[in-house]
C-alpha atoms as one frame of an Amber mdcrd trajectory, in Angstrom:
protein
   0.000   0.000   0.000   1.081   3.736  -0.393   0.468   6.670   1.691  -0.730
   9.524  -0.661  -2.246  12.984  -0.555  -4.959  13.491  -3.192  -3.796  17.165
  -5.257  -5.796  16.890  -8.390  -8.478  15.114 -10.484  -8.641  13.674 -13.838
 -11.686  14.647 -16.629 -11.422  12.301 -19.227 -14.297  12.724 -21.668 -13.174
   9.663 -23.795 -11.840   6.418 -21.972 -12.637   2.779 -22.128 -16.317   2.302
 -21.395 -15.496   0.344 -17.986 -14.148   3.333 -16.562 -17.242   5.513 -17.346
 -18.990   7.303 -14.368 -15.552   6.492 -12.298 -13.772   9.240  -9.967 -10.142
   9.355 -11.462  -7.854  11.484  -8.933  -3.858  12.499  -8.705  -2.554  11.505
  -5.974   1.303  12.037  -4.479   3.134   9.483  -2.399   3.790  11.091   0.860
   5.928   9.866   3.912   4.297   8.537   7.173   5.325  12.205   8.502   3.454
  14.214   5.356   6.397  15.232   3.408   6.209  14.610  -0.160   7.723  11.819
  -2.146   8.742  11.603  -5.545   6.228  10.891  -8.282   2.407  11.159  -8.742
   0.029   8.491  -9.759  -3.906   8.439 -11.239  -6.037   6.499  -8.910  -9.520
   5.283  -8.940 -11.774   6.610  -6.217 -13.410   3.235  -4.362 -13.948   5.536
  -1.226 -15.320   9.364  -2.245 -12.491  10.494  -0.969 -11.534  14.343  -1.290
  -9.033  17.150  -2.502  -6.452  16.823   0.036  -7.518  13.833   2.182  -4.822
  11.603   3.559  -5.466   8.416   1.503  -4.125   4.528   1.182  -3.559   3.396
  -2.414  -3.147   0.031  -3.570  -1.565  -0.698  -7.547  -1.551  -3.952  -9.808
  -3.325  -6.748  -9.542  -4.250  -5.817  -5.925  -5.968  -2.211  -7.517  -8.354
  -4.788  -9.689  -9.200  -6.096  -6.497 -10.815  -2.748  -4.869 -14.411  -2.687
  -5.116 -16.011  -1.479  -8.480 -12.624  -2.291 -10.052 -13.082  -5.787 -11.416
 -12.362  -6.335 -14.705 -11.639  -2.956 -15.714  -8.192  -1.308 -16.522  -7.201
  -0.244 -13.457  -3.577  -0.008 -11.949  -4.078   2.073  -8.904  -7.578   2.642
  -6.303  -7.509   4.555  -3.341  -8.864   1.967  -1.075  -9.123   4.027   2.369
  -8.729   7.600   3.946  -6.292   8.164   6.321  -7.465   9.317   9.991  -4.306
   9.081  11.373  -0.747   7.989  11.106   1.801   7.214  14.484   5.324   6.046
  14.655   6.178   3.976  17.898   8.525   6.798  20.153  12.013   5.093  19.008
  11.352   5.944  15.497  10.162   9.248  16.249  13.513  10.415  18.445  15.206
   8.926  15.234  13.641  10.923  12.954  13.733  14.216  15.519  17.925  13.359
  15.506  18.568  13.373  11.822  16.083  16.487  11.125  18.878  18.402  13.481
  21.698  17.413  11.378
């Protein structure tokens, strides 16, 4: 799964037929602290989630898995939103430590 923030949709007024009526959104990969990762992806909506929700993706053959993605041409769905995200305290002090370097 990937951690992603949702920045943008997708209007595509021609696409394969299986995809009509579905909620195509941009989505960047984000670390569990927020900070932005390299890359974007287009993800089907499975969830009606938002502009700028917190979100969990899921690509490949696990994507055709989501609900309302069977059988269609899908290689990433946004399977959840994100309520919260916490490191255990070790991590945490090690990420606090190399932030001061």
């Amino acid at each position: 799964m990937i951690l992603a923030r949702i920045v943008g949709t997708v209007v595509s007024t021609r696409k394969d037929s299986r995809l009509e009526g579905k909620k195509l959104l941009v989505v960047k990969p984000i670390s569990p602290e927020g900070a932005d990762e390299s890359g974007y992806l287009i993800a089907v909506d499975t969830v009606d989630s938002g502009f700028r929700e917190t979100v969990l993706v899921v690509t490949g053959s696990s994507a055709r898995l989501a609900s309302e993605c069977k059988d269609r041409p899908v290689d990433a769905a946004i399977v959840g939103v994100v309520d919260e995200v916490k490191l255990d305290v070790l991590h945490e002090a090690e990420l606090a430590a190399v932030r001061k370097k």
